[in-house]
N, C-alpha and C positions, 0 to 999 in steps of 0.2 A: 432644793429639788428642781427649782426653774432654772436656775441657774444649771446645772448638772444636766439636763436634757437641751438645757441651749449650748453647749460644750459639745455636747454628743452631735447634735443637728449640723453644727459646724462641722465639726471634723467628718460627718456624714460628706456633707457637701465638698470638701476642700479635696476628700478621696475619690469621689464621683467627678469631679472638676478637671482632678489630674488625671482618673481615666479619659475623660473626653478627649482634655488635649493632647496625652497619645495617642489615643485611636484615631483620631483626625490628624495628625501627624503624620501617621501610618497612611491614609489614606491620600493626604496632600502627597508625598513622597511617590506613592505606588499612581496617582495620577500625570502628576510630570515625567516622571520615570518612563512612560509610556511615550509621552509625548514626545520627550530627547531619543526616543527611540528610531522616531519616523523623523528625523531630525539628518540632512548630510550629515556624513561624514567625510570631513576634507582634507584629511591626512593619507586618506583613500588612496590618491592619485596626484602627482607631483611631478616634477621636474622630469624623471624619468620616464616618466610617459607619453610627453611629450615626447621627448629624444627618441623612444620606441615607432611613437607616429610615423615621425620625420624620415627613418630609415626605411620603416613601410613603405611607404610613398618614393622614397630614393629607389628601393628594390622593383615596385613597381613600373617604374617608368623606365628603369633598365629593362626590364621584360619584356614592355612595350614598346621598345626600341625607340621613343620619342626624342626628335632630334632640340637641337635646343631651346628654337622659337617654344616650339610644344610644350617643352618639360617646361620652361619657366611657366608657365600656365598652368601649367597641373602642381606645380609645386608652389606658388602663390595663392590661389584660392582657397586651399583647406588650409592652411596658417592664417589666412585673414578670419576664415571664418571661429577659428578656434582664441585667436585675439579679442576680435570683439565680443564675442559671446562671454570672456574673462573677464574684459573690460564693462561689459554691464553690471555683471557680479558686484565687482571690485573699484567703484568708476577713484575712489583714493589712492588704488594703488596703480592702475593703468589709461592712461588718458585715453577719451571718446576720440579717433582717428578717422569715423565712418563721415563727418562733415568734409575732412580734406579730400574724400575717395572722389574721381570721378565718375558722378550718376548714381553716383547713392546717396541717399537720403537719412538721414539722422538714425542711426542705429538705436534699441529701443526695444527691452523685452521685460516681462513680467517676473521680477525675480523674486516677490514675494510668494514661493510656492516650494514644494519638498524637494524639487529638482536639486540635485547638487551641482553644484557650478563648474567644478572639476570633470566631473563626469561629462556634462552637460557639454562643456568645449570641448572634451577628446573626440565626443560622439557628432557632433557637427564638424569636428572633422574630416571624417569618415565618410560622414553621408555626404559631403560636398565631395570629395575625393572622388567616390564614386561615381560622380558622374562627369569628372575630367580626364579618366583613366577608360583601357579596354577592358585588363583583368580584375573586372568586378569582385570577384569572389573572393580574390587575397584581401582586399580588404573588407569585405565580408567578415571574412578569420579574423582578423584583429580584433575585430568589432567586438564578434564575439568571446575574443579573449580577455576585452577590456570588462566587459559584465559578467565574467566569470572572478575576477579581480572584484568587481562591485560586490559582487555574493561574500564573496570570502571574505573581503573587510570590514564585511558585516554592516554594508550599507541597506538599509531596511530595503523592503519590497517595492514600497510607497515612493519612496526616491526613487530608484532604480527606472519604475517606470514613467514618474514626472520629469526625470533627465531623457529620456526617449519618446514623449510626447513633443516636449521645448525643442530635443534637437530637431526632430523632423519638421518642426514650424519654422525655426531657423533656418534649417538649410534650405526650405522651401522658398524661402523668399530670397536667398541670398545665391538660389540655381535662377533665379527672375533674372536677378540683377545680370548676372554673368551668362544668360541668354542673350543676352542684350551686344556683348562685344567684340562682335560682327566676324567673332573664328568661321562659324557655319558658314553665314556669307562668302568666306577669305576661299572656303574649301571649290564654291563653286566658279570662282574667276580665271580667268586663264591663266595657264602653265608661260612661264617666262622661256621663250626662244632667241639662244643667242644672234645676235646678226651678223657674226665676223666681220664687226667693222673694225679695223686695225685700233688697239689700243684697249678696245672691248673686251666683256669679259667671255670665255667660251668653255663649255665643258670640257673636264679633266679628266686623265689615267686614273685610277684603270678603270673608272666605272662610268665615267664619261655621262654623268647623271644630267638631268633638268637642275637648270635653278629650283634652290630647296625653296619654300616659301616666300615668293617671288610680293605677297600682298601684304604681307604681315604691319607693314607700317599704315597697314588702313583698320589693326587692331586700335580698340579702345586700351591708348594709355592709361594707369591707375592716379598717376600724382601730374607727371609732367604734361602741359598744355598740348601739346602736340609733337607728334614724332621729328617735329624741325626745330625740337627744342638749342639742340648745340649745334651752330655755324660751325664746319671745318676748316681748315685750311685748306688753301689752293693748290693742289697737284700739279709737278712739273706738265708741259705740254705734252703729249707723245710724240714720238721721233726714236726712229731706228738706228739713229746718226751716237755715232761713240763716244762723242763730242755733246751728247745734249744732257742734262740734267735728268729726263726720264731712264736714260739707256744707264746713266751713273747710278739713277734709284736701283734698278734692277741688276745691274752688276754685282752692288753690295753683299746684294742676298746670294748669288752665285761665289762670290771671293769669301765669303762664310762660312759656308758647308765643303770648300776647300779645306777648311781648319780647325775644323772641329775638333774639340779635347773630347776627353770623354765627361766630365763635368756640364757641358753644353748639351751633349750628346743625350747624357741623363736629364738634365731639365727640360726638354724639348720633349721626351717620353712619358716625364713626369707629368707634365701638363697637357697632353696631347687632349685627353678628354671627350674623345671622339666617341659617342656613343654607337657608332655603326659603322665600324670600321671592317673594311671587307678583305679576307686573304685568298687569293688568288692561287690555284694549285693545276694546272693543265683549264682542262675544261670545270672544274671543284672551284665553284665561289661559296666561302664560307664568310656568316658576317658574327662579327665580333661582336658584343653590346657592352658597353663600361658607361658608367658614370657619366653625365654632359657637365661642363661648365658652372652651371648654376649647383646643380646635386654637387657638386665638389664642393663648393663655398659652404652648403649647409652643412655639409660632412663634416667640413671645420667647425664648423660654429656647434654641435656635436661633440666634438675632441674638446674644447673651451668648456662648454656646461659640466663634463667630464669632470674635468681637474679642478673646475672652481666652484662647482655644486651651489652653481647661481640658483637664486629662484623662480619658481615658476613664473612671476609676472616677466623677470628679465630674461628668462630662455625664450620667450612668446614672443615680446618686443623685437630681440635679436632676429631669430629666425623671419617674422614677419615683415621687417623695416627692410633687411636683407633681400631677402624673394620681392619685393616689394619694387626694390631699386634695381634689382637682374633685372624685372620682368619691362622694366619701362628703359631700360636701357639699353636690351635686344630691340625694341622697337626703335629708337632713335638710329641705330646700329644700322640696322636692316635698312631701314629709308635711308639711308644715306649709300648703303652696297647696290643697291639697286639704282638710284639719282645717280652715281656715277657711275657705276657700273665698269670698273678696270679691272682691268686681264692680272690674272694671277700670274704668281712667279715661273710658274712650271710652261706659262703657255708661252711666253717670252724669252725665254732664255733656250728655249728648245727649239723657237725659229730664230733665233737673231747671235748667240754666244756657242750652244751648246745643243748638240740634236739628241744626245746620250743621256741628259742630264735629270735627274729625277729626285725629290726632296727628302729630304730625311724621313717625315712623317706625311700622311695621307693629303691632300690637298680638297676641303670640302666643296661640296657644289654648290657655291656660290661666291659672288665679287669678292672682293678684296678688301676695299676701301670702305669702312673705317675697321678695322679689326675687332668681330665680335667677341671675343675673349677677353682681351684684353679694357673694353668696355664693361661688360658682367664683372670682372674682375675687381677695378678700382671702383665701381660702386659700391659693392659689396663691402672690399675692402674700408670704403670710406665709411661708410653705416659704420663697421665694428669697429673703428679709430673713436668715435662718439661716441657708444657704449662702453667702450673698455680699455681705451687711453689710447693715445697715437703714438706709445712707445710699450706697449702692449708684445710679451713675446709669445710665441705660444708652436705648439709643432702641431703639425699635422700628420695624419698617420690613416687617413681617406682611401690611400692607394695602396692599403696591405690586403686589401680585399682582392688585386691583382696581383699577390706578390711584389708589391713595391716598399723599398723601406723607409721610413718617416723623415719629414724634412724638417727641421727647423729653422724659425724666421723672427728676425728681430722685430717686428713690428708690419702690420697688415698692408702697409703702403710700401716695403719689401718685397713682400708675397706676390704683390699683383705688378711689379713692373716683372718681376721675376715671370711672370704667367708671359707678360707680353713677350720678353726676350724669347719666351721659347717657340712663339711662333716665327720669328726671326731666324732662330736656332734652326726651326726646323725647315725654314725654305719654302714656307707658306705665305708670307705678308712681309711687306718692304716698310721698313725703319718709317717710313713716314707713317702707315698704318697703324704700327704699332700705338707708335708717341698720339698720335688725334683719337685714338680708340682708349687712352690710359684714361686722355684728359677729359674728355666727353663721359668715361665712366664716374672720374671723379667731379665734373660739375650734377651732373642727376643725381648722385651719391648725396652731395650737399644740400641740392635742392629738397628733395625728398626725405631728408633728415631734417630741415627746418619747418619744413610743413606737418612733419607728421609728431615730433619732438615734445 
């Protein structure tokens, strides 16, 4: 009988025992369950949205009409800020780069908290964008189209709003930094007035504009020590003599657009990239707004994520080491059009060759020497030779936004001599320009790939 009620006592307990441990089962489950709820979700947002950013920002500064000193600056700051903000997340998969920045201080944020990270750097995107840009509001919309994405992929409420408290602390500090690099001040300095001193640079047809950003080279570089980072080469002497080596530079570019194919004809269009380009009709000046220099590079790099469905730490890197090396490489650029400050092909050839003579494409307002484009160019170029091999082929397809049809190119150190020829092509910048603006893009290219790397 003791026995027989110790049998029963037992299997009493053994069934009370395996209740418990389901019921708490049940409730370990339904308590985590909760918790993975208020948990990112980082599948959320991805390479694509980035890419959606990017063109944001592209569109915008086409609206804005920002010429290109501008646009590399509005199109550098919200990819820095959307990098590092990644790279805190993720410091294994993207290296801390905010020690190489000039004037900034060890980047550093609290990433133990429900923000999503993904979110978290689209939206610091944004909010720095904002305040490099005029049409606030378009990027406004994104904003809001990007938490309308957060809702629906069922990123909880609790994240949603720790990734828009974090971004606003971020970008807060990271609109400090970039108060800081002396645009405002550039705004209030004097307008550059030509001197027609022979050889000098002077405004051109047909708009006969000021020197565009005459100060720029007194901007805060990002990587390179100073905007006298590349020594150029020495410029023949000026002399009107037909007989001199100046008068031979500027011939070239006149005996050029004598012979243009139409091959030439089209890369010279292709690249023209002139974001304010103005068409003349009687008394009707209409100005045209396309794409600048820099927004073309990212366009490509763009077309690449495209087709090779890189990841989002390598789309981040690309776009940012990019805009990264434009932006410090307009600067180098610029101090140096203005230190030498030489007369474009249009103003010389039309007193000394030809009085009729006019260039294939718009001739911008400002020097000559060292050719901006073609510095933006091989920088760029040079960055994505690093990231994605130096025999790299890839098209571009940037300029069907304009009805243009895609080009393709064997490798990125192609692309950008090909940019330089067309300013050649087009009767804007003498062969010397071109060649010290290739190679000046491609030493800050390198420099600023091994700094930041």
């Amino acid at each position: 009988m003791f026995s027989t009620g110790f049998l029963n006592f037992r299997s009493i307990y053994k069934n009370m025992s395996r209740y418990y441990l389901i019921g708490f089962s049940l409730l370990f489950f339904a308590f985590f369950s909760c918790k993975e709820s208020t948990k990112p979700r980082n599948d959320v947002f991805g390479t694509k949205h980035l890419k959606e950013a990017n063109t944001k920002l592209l569109e915008i500064a086409m609206e804005d009409g920002f010429p290109p000193p501008i646009a590399s600056r509005v199109y550098v700051y919200p990819h820095i800020a959307h990098y590092l903000t990644l790279s805190a997340f993720y410091p294994d998969s993207l290296k801390d780069i905010s020690s190489a920045i000039n004037g900034f201080s060890k980047f550093s944020i609290d990433t133990k908290t429900e923000a999503s990270p993904e979110l978290t750097s689209l939206l610091s995107f944004c909010n720095v964008a904002k305040k490099v840009v005029f049409s606030e509001h378009l990027m406004d919309d994104f904003k809001s189209e990007l938490l309308i994405i957060a809702k629906n992929g069922d990123l909880s409420e609790q994240s949603i709003n720790a990734s828009l408290v974090l971004a606003d602390t971020i970008a807060a500090r990271l609109i400090k930094w970039i108060s800081m690099d002396n645009y405002v001040q550039t705004r209030t300095m004097d307008r550059w007035t030509s001197s027609k001193e022979p050889g000098k640079w002077r405004e051109t047809p047909p708009d006969y504009q000021a020197g565009l950003e005459p100060n720029w080279s007194k901007m805060r570089p990002l990587i390179i020590d100073s905007a006298n980072f590349y020594i150029t080469k020495p410029l023949p002497a000026y002399s009107p003599d037909k007989n001199s080596d100046f008068f031979k530079m500027v011939e070239e570019v006149y005996l050029e657009s004598k012979q243009l194919d139409s091959s030439k004809i089209a890369t010279a269009w292709y690249w023209d990239d002139n974001p304010n380009t103005s068409e003349h009709t009687g008394h009707l000046v209409t100005i045209i707004h396309k794409i600048s220099p820099p927004g073309h590079w990212l366009g490509i790099i763009s077309n690449i994520l495209s087709k090779e469905n890189h990841s989002l730490f390598k789309a981040t890197q690309a776009y940012t080491f990019a805009a990264i090396a434009m932006y410090d490489s307009i600067i180098a650029s610029w101090h140096e059009k203005y230190k030498t400050n030489l007369v474009r092909p249009i103003s010389y050839i039309q007193e000394f060759i030809d009085v009729n003579w006019k260039p294939l494409i718009q001739t911008p307002p400002f020097p000559e020497y060292t050719s901006g484009h073609s510095a933006i160019s091989a920088s760029a170029a040079t960055i994505l030779g690093h990231l994605m091999g130096n025999e790299y082929s890839f098209v571009d397809s940037t300029q069907m936004l304009f009805g243009i049809a895609p080009r393709k190119f064997k490798n990125f150190d192609e692309a950008a001599w090909e940019v330089s020829l067309s300013r050649f092509y087009g009767g804007i910048h003498y062969m010397n320009g071109i060649e010290e603006g290739n190679k000046q893009g491609k030493m800050i290219g390198n420099y600023v790939f091994d700094r930041l790397k």
